[in-house]
C-alpha positions as CSV (number, residue, x, y, z in Angstrom):
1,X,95.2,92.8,121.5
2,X,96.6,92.3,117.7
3,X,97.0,94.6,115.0
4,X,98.6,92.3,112.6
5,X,99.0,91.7,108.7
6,X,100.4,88.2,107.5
7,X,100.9,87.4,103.6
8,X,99.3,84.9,101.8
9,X,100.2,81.3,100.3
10,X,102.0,81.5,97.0
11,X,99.5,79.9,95.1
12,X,96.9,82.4,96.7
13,X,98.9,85.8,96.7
14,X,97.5,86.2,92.4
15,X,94.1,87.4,94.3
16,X,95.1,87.9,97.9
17,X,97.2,90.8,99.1
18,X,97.5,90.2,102.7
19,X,95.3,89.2,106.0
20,X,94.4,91.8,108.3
21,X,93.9,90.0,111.7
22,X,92.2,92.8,114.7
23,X,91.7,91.3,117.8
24,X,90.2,94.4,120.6
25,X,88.9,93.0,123.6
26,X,87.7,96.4,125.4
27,X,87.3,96.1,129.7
28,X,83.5,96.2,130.3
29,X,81.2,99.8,130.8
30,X,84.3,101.4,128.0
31,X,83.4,104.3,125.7
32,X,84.1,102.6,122.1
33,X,84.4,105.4,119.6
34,X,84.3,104.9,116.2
35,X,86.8,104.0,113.4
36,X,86.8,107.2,110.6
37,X,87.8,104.1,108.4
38,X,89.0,106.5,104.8
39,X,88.9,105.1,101.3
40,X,92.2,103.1,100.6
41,X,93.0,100.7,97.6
42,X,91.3,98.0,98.8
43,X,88.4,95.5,98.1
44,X,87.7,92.8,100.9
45,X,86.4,89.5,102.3
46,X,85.8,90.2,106.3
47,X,85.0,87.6,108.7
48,X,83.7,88.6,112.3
49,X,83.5,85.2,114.4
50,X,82.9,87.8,117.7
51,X,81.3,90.9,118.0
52,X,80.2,92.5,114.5
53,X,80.5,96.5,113.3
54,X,78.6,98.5,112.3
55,X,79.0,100.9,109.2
56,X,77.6,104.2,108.6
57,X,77.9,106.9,105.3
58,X,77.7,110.4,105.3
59,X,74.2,111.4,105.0
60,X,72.7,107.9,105.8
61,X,70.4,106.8,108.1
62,X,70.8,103.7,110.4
63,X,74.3,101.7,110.3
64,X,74.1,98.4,108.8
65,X,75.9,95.5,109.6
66,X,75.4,93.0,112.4
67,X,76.3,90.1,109.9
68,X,79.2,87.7,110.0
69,X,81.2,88.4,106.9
70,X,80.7,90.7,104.5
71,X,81.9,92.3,101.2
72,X,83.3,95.2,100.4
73,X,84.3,96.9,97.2
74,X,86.5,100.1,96.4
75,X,86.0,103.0,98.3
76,X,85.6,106.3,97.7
77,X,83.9,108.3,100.3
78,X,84.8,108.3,104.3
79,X,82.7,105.4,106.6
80,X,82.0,105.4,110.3
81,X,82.6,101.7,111.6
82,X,81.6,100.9,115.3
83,X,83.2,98.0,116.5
84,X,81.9,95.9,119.7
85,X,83.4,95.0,123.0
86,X,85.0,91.4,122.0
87,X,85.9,92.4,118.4
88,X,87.9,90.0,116.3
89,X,88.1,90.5,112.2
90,X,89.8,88.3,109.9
91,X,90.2,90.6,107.0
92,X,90.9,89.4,103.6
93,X,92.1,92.0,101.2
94,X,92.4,91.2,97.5
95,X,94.8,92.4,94.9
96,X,93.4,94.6,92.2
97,X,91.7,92.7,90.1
98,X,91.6,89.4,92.6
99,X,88.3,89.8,93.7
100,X,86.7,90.2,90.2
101,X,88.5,87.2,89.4
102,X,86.7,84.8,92.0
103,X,83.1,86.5,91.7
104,X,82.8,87.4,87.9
105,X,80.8,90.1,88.6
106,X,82.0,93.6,87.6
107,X,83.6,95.5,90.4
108,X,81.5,98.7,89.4
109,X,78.6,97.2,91.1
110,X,80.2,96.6,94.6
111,X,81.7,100.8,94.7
112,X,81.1,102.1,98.0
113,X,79.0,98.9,99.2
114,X,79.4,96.9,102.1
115,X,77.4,93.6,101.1
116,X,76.4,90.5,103.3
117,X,79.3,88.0,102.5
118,X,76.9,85.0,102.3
119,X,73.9,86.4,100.1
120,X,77.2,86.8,97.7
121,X,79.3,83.8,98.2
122,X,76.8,81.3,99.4
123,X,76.3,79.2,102.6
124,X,79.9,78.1,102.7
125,X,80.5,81.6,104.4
126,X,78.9,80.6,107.1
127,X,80.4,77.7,107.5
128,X,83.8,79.4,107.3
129,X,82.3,82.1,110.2
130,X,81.6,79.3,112.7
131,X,85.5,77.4,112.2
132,X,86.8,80.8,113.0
133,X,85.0,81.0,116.0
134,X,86.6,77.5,116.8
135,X,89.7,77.8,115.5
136,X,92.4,77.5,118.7
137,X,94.9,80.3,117.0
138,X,95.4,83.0,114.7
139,X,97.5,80.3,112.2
140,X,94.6,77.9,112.7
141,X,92.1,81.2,111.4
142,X,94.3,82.3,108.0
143,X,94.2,78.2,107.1
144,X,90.5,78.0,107.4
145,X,90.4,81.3,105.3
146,X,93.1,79.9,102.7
147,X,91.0,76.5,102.3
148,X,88.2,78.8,101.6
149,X,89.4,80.4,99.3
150,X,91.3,77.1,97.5
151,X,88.3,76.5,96.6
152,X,87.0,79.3,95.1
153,X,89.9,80.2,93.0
154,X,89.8,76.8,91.4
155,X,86.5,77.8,89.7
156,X,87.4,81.6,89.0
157,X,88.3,82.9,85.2
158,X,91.9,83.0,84.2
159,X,93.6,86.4,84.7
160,X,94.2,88.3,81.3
161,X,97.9,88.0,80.6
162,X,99.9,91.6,81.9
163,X,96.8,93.3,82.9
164,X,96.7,92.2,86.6
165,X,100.4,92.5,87.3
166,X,100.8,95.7,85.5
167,X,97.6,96.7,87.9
168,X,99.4,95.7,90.9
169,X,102.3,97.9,90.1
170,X,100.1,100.5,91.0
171,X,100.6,99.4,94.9
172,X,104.4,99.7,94.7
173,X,106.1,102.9,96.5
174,X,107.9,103.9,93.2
175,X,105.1,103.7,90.9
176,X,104.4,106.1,88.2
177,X,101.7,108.5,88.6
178,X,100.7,107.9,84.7
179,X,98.2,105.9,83.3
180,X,99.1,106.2,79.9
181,X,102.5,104.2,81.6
182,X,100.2,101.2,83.1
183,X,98.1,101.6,79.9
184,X,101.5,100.9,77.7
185,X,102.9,98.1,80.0
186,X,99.5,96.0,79.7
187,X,99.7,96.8,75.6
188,X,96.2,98.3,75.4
189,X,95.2,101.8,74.5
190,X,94.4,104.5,76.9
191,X,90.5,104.0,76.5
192,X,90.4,100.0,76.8
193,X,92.7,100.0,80.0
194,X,90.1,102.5,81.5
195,X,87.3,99.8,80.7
196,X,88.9,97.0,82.0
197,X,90.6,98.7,84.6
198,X,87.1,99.7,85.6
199,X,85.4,96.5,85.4
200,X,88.0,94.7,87.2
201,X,88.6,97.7,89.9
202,X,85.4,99.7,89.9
203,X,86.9,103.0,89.6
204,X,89.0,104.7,87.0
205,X,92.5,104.2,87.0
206,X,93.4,107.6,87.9
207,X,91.3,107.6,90.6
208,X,92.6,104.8,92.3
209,X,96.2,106.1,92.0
210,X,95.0,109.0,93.9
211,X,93.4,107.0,96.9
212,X,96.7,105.1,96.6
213,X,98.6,108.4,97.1
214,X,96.4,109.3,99.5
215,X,96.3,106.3,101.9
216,X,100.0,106.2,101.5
217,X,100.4,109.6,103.0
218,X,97.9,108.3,105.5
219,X,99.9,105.8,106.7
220,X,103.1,107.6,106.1
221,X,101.6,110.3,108.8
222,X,100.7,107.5,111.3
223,X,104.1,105.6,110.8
224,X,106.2,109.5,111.7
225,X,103.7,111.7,113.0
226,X,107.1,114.1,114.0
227,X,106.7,114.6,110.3
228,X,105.4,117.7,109.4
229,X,102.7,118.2,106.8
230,X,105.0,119.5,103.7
231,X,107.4,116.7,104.3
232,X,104.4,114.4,104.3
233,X,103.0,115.7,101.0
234,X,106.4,115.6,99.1
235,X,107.6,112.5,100.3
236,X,104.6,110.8,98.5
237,X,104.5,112.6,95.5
238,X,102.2,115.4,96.0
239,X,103.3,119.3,94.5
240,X,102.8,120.8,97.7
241,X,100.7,121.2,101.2
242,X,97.7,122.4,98.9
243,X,97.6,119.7,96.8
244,X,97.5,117.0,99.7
245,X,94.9,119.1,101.4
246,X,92.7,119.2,98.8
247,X,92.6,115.4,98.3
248,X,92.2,115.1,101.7
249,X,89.2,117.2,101.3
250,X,87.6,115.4,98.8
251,X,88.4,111.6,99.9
252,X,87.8,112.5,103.7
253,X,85.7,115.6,104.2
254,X,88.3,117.0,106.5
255,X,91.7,118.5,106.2
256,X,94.3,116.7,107.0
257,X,94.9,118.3,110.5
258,X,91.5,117.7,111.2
259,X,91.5,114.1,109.6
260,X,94.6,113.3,111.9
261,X,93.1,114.1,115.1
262,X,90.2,112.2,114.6
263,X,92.1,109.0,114.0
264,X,94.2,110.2,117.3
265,X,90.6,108.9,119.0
266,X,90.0,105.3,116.9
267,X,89.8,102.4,118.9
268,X,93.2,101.0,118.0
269,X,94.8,103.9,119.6
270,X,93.7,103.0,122.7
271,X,95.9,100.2,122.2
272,X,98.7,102.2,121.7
273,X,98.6,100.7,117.4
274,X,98.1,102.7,114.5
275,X,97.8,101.7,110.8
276,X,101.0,102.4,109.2
């Protein structure tokens, strides 16, 4: 079993984040239940050279998935992801901005979607899947991915200078909870941050300082769960219990007791791991 997240090549780490590795391998005849997988600040390239998941929205009908690697752009709303019996993800996840960058297309369009990798990408995706399902390690899986990616980058449009880094601030810890800051550190008005911000992210920049707040607190919870709720909300910049609650609320559809215990039951618990 591996719960793992390993950083990226230097020459890589303008567009890639980190590497999410997940390798389950559940006994035969065992009750699998589903990941409540929340919006976080994320946008991602994810390989499954095993068993595939499935994802499923609020309100929708059948899950889709069942595809080797597939994209997905910010999200907003709560997904139900069912993973299989011999489950193994090599999950790339971009900075902001990183995967605009090596598409081109703008990120509005890929909100709350989770999008076959290779109608996307092309048939080198494919051809990525089926190394990974060779490959002899983990180290052999992230060079495949990197090489992959080499290539892609080499063809995608130059960053804009300041805009990405100052976007990436916006993942640090310490980060102020203003736009207008980020808006002054790129040297663009309020309203053309927004645009470009949006077109490179998806989302308004406000509202992905709140999921970052939010999956911070998130994690935060899973990392000390002897934490109570009020230390939980302050320690990551929310006013009070309320005010975590409600964003809770909106981002999840639960509170956050309620949110809590149904991570308790995700399929990495039964592993004795936890996002944190």
């Amino acid at each position: 079993m591996l719960l793992n997240e390993i950083k990226p090549a230097a020459h890589l780490a303008e567009v890639v984040r980190l590497y999410r590795l997940i390798d389950f391998r559940f006994p035969a005849g065992t009750h699998i239940p589903p990941k409540h997988y929340s919006p976080r600040p994320e946008q991602c390239l994810q390989f499954y050279p095993r068993d595939p998941e499935t994802v499923r929205y609020p309100g929708s009908g059948p899950g889709i998935g069942g595809t080797p690697a597939v994209l997905t752009g910010q999200h907003t709303l709560l997904s139900t992801r069912q993973v299989g019996a011999d489950f193994l993800s090599v999950q790339v996840v971009f900075q902001p901005g990183g995967l605009y960058r090596l598409l081109g297309l703008p990120m509005t369009e890929l909100v709350n979607q989770y999008l076959d990798a290779e109608q996307v990408l092309g048939p080198g995706v494919r051809e990525v899947c089926e190394q990974l399902a060779a490959a002899p390690s983990y180290a052999a899986m992230v060079r495949v991915v990197e090489q992959f990616l080499t290539r892609l980058l080499r063809r995608a449009r130059p960053a804009p200078p300041g805009l990405d880094q100052v976007t990436r601030l916006m993942l640090h810890e310490n980060a102020p909870a203003s736009v207008d800051w980020f808006a002054r550190e790129s040297c663009l008005c309020h309203r053309q941050f927004d645009r470009r911000f949006r077109e490179r992210v998806g989302i308004a920049p406000k509202q992905f300082l709140q999921i970052v707040r939010f999956d911070r607190a998130y994690r935060l919870k899973n990392r000390c769960p002897q934490l109570d709720w009020l230390s939980v909300a302050l320690y990551c910049g929310y006013h009070d219990y309320q005010h975590l609650a409600k964003d809770y609320k909106e981002l999840t559809g639960y509170t956050p007791v309620q949110f809590w215990a149904l991570d308790n039951q995700a399929p990495e618990r039964a592993f004795g791991e936890a996002e944190t």
